[in-house]
C-alpha positions as CSV (number, residue, x, y, z in Angstrom):
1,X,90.2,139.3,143.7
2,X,87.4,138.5,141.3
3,X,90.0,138.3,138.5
4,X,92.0,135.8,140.5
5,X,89.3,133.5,140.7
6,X,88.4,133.6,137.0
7,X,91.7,133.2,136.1
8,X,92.0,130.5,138.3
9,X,88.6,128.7,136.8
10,X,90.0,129.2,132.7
11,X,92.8,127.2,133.8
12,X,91.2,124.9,135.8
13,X,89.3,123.7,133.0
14,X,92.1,124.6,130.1
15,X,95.0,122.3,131.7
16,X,92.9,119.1,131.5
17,X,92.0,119.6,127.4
18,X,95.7,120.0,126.7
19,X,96.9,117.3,128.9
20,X,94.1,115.4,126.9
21,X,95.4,116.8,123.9
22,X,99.0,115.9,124.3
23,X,97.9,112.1,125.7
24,X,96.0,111.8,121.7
25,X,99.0,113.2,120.2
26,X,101.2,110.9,121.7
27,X,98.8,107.6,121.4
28,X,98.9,108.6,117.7
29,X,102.4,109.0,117.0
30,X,103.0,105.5,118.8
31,X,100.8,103.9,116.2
32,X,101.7,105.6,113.3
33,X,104.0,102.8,111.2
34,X,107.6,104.0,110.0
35,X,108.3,104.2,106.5
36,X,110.6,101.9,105.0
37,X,110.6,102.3,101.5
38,X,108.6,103.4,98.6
39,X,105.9,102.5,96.0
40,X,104.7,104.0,92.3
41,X,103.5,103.1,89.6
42,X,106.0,102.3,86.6
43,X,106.0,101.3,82.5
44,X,108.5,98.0,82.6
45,X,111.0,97.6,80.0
46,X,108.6,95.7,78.3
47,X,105.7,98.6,78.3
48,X,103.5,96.8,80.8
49,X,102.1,98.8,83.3
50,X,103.5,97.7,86.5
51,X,103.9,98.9,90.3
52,X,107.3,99.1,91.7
53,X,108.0,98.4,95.5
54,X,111.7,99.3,97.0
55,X,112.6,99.1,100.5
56,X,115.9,100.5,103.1
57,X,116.6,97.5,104.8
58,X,119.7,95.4,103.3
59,X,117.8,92.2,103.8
60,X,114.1,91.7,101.2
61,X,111.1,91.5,103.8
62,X,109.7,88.5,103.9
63,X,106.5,89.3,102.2
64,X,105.3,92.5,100.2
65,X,101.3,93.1,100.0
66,X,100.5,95.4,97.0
67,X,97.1,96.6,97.7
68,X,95.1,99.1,95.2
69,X,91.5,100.6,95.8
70,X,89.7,103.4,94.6
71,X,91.1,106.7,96.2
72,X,87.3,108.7,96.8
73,X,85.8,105.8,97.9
74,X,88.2,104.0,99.6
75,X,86.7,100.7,97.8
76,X,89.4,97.7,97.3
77,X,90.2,96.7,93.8
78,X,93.2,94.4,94.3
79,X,95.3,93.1,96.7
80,X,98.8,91.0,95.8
81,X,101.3,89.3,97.8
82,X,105.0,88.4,97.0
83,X,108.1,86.7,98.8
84,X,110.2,87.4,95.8
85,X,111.7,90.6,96.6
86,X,115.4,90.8,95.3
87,X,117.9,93.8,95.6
88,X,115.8,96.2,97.1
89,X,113.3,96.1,94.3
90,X,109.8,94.4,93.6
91,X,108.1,94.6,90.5
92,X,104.0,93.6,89.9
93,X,102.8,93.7,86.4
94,X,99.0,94.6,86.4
95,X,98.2,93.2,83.3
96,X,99.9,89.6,83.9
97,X,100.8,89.7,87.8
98,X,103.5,86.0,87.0
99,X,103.9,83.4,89.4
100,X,106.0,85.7,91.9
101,X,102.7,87.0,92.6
102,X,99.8,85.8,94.3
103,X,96.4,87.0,93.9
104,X,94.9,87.7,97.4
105,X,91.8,89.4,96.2
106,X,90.2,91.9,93.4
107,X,91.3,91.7,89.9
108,X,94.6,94.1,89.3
109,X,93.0,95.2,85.6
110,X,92.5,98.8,86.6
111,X,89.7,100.8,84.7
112,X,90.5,104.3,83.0
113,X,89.1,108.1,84.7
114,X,89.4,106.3,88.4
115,X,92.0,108.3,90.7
116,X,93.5,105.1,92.7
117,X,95.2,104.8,95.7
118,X,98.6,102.3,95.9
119,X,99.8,101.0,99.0
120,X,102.5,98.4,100.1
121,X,103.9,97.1,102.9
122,X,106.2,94.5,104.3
123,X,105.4,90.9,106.2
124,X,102.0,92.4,108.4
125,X,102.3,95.9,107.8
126,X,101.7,96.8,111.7
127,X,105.3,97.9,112.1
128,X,105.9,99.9,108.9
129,X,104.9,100.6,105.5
130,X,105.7,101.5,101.9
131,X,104.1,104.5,101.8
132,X,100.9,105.0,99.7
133,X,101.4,106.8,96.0
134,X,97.9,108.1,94.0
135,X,97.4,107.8,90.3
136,X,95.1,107.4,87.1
137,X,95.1,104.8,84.5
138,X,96.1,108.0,82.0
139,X,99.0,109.0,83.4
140,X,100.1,105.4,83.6
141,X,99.7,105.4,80.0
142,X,102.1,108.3,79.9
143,X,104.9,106.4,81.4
144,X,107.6,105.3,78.6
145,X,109.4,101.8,79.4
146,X,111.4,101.6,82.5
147,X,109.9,105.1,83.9
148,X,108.6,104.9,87.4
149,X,105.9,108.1,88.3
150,X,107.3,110.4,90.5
151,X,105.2,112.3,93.3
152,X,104.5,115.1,91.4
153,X,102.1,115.3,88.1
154,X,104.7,114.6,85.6
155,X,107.8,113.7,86.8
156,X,108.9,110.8,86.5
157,X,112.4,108.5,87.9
158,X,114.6,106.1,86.8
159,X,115.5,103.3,89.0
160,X,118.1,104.9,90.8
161,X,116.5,107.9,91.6
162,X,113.7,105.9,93.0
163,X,115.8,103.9,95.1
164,X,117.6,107.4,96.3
165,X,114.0,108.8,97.0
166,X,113.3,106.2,99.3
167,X,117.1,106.0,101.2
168,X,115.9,109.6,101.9
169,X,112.3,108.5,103.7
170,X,114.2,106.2,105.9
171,X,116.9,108.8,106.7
């Protein structure tokens, strides 16, 4: 009988912390934002180094936010806005951003030996995101003109296979 009783008291108390549990998974998966494209780091044509934004829906978002801060400590370094995105693709060049781009904060000259963090999303960025991509000033350098980094340590993409890559995320 004295078995019962304990067995009764363990799961007395055991049920509640996973129905707590299961409540926090839930809450988190319904704010989690979906993914709707992809961003990386890239060499234009030109050389420049650049960050490349590409998105799954047929029609551009209305705005893209670039944002770039120090990976470790989290601290900003730029932010970047855009209404300019064309044919599923959205190029920012770091070194001279154009008049596509406007300058929300920061300075987008990036500083070598700093692992960096790159994020992007469209119109508010509550609903979904870009994804977030990692990376260093020297393996930017890397890059040749019109490779985009891929999310490995050396491998790189072309255009297409970028596009492809992020087709895949959205499913």
């Amino acid at each position: 009988m004295e078995g019962r009783k304990m067995h009764r008291d363990v799961r007395g108390r055991f049920l509640p912390a996973v129905a707590a549990a299961f409540t926090l998974v839930a809450v988190l998966a319904a704010c989690t934002q979906r993914e709707g494209g992809a961003v990386r780091v890239m060499r234009s044509q030109d050389g420049a180094p650049s960050v490349t934004v590409t998105w799954c829906d047929d029609s551009p978002p209305l705005r893209i936010t670039v944002s770039i801060e120090e990976k470790e400590s989290e601290k900003p370094v730029a932010k970047l806005t855009t209404t300019k995105g064309r044919d599923h693709f959205a190029t920012l060049n770091l070194e001279s951003p154009g008049p596509d781009w406007t300058l929300l904060s920061g300075d987008s000259r990036l500083t070598p030996g700093i692992i960096y963090s790159l994020m992007a999303w469209p119109d508010s960025g509550k609903e979904m995101s870009f994804g977030q991509s990692p990376f260093t000033v020297e393996e930017l350098n890397e890059l040749k003109p019109s490779q985009i980094a891929g999310g490995y340590p050396g491998e790189t993409l072309t255009k297409s296979e970028f596009m492809k890559y992020a087709r895949d995320i959205c499913g």
